[in-house]
C-alpha positions as a printed Julia matrix, in Angstrom:
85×3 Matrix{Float64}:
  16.44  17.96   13.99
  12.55  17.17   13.37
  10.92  15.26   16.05
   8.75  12.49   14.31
   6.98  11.39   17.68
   6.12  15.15   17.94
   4.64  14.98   14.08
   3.34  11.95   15.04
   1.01  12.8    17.18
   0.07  16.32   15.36
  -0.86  14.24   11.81
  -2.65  11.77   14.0
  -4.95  14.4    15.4
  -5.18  15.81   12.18
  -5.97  13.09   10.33
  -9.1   12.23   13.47
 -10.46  15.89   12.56
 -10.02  15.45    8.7
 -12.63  11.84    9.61
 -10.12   9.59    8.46
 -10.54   7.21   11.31
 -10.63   3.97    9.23
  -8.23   1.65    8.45
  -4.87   3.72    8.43
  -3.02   1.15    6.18
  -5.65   1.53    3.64
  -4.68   5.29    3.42
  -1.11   4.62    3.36
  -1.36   2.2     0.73
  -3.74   4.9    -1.05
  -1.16   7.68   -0.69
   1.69   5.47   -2.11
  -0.28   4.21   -5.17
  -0.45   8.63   -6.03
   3.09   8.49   -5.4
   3.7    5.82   -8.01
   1.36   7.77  -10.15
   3.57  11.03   -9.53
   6.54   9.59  -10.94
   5.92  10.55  -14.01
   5.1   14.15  -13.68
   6.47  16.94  -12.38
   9.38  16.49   -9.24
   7.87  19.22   -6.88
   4.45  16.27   -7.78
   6.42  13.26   -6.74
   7.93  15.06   -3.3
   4.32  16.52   -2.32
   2.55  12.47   -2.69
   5.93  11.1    -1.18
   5.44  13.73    1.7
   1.96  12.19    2.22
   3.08   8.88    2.38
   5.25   9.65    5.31
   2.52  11.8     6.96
   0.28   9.4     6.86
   2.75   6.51    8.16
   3.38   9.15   10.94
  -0.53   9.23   11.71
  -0.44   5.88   12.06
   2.44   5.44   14.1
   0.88   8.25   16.31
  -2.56   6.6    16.26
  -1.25   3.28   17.83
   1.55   5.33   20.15
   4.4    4.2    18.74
   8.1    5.87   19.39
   8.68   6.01   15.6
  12.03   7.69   16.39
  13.05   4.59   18.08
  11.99   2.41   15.09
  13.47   4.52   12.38
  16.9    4.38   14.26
  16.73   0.35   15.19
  15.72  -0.54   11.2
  18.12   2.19    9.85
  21.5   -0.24   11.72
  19.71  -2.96   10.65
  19.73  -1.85    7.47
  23.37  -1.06    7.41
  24.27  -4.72    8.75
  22.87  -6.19    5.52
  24.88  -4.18    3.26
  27.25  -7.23    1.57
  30.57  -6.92    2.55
């Protein structure tokens, strides 16, 4: 099992020694408009910007000290609850 708290934390420092300490959001929002871009081209493409979507949500979850782990799991039942029955 990967430990996202752990990643977390690493990508956050990562991200402070790469000087990305603006607005994290910005980044995010960044990464996912290359993603979109991606979809087009090749799959291995679309995985590596999808991959830096979630690293960089993971920064920023580790820059504000969130227990991502905790969120995933709460929003993945809530998730389930809205499937129509």
């Amino acid at each position: 099992m990967i430990d996202l708290n752990f990643i977390s934390k690493e990508a956050c420092i990562i991200a402070k020694a790469r000087g990305q300490t603006g607005n994290v959001f910005k980044h995010v929002a960044g990464e996912v408009i290359e993603a979109q871009e991606a979809l087009y081209s090749e799959p291995d493409e679309l995985a590596n910007e999808l991959a830096d979507v979630i690293i960089c949500c993971l920064s920023a979850a580790g820059h504000y000290g969130l227990n991502i782990e905790k969120a995933i799991e709460y929003k993945m039942e809530q998730n389930v609850k809205r499937i129509p029955k």
